[in-house]
SERO-4910 file (N, C-alpha, C, O; in steps of 0.05 Angstrom, whole numbers):
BEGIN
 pado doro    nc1    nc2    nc3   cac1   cac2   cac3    cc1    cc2    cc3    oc1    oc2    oc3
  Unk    A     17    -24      0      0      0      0     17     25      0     39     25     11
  Unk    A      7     49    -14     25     69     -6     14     91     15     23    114     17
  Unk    A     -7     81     28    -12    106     50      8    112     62      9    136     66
  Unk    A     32     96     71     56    107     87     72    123     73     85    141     85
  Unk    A     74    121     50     90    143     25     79    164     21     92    184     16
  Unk    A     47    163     20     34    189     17     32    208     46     34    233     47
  Unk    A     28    191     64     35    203     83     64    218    101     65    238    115
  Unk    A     84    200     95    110    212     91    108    233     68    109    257     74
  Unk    A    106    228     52    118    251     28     99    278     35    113    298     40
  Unk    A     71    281     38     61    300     55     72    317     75     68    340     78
  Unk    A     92    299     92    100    308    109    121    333    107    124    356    116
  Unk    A    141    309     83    161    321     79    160    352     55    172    373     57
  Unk    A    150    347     44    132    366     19    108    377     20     93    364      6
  Unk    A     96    396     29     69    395     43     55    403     11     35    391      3
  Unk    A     68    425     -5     60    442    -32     49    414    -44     26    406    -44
  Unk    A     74    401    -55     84    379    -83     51    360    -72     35    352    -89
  Unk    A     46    354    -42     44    328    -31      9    341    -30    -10    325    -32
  Unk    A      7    364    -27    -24    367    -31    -34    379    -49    -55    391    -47
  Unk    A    -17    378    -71    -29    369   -102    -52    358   -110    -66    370   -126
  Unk    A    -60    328    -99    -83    323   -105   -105    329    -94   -124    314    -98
  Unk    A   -109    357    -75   -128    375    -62   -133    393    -75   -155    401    -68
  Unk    A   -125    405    -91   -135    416   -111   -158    410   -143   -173    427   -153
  Unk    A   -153    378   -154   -172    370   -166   -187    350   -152   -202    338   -167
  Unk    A   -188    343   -126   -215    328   -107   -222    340    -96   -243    349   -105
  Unk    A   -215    350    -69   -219    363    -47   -232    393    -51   -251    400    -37
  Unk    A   -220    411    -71   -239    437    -77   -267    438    -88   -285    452    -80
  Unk    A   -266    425   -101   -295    427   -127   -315    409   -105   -338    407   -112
  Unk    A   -309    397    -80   -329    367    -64   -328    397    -43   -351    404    -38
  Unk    A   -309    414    -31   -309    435    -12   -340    457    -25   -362    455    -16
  Unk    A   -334    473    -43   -352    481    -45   -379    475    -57   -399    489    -60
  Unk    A   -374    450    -64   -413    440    -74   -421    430    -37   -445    428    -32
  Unk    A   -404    426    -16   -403    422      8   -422    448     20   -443    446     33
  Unk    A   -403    479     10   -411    506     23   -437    512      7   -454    529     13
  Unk    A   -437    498    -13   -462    508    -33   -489    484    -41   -504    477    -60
  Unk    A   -483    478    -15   -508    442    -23   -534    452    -33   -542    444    -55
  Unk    A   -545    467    -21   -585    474    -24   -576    490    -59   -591    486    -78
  Unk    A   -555    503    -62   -563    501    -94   -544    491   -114   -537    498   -137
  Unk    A   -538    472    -98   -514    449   -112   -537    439   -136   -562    436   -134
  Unk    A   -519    435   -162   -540    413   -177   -552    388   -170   -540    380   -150
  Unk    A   -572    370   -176   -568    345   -165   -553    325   -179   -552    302   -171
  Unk    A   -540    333   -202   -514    312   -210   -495    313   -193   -487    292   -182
  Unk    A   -485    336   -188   -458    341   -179   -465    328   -142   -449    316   -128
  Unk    A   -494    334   -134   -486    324   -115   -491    291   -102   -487    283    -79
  Unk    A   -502    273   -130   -495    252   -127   -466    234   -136   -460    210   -132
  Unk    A   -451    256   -149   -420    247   -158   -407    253   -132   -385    242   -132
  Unk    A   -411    269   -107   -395    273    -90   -388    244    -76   -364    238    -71
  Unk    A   -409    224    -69   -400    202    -50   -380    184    -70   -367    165    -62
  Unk    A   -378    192    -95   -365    178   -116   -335    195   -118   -316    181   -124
  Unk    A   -331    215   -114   -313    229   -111   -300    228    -86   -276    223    -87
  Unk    A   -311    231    -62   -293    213    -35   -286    185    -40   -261    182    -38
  Unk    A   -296    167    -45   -287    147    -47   -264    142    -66   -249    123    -63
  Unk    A   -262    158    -84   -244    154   -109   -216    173    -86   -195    163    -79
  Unk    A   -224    194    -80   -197    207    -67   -194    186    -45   -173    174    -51
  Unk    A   -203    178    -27   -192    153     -2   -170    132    -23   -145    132    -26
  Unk    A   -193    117    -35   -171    100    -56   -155    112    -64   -135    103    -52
  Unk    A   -149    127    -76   -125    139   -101   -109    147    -72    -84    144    -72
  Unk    A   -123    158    -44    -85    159    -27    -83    125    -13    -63    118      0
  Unk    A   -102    107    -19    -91     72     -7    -63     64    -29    -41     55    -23
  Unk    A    -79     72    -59    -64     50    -77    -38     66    -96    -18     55   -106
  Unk    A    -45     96    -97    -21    113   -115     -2    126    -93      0    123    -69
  Unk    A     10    143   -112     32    153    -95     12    181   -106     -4    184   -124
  Unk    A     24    200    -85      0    218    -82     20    246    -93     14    269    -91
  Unk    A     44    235   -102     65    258   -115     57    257   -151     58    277   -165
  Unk    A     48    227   -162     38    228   -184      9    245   -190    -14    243   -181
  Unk    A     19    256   -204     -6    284   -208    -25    268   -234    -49    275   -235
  Unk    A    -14    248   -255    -27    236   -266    -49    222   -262    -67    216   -278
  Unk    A    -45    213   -235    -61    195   -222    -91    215   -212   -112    207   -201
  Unk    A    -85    237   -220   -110    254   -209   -124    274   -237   -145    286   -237
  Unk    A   -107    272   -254   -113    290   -277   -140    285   -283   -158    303   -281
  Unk    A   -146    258   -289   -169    251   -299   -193    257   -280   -215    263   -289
  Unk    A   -187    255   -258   -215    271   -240   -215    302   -240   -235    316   -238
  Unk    A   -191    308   -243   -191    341   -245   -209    350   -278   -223    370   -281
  Unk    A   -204    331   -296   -224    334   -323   -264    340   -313   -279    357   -322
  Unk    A   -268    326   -298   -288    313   -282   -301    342   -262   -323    352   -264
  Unk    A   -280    350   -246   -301    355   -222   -293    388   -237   -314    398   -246
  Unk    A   -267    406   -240   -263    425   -261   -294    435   -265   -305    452   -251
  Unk    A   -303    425   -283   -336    441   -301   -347    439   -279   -350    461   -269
  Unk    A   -353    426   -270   -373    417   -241   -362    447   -214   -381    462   -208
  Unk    A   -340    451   -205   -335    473   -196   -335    509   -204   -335    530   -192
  Unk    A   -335    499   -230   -346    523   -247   -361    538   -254   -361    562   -257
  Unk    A   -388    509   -257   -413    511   -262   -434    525   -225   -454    537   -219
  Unk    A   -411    510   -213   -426    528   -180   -411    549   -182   -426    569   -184
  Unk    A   -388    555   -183   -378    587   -175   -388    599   -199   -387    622   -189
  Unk    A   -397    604   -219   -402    616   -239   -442    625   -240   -450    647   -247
  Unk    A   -455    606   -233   -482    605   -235   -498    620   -222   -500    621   -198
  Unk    A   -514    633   -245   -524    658   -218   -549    650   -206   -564    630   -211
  Unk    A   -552    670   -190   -564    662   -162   -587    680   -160   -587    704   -164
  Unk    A   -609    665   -153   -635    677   -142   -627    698   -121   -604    703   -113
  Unk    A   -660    717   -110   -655    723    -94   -655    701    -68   -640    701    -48
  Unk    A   -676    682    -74   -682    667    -54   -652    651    -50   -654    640    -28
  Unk    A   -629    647    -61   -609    636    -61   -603    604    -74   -583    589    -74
  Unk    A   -635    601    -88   -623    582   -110   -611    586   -136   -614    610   -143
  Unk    A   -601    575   -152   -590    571   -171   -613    572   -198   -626    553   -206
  Unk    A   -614    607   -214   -634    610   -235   -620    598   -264   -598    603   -273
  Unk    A   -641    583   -273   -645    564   -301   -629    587   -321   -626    582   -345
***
């Protein structure tokens, strides 16, 4: 397993090593701050998106950025589509 590598290299590298917090961890943070007018795609891809970040730090090394590109393809539009989308007064999300 490499949780001890990802967790060492974290340690030692905090920038390089939380790399892959930027294409999981942001775009799942704010559909988190923004649930009541989260889409309902995005917010049934989130339990699919934790689970994929837990795995990817059990089985990769968490310095390969490859190993994350392809979810950053993924959640990217999905973070966009909430910071970008305008907003009722009532504070949902207008069509």
């Amino acid at each position: 397993m490499q949780a001890g590598y990802n967790r060492w290299f974290m340690q030692l590298n905090p920038v390089n090593g939380a790399m892959w917090v930027i294409p999981s961890l942001l775009p799942l943070t704010i559909a988190a701050c923004r649930w009541k007018t989260t889409p309902p795609a995005v917010k049934l891809f989130c339990p699919t998106l934790i689970l994929f970040c837990a795995g990817r730090l059990l089985i990769s090394k968490v310095d390969e950025f490859r190993t994350y590109s392809v979810l950053g393809l993924i959640t990217f539009p999905y973070m966009l589509a909430l910071l970008l989308a305008p907003r009722r007064e009532d504070g949902a999300i207008s069509a």
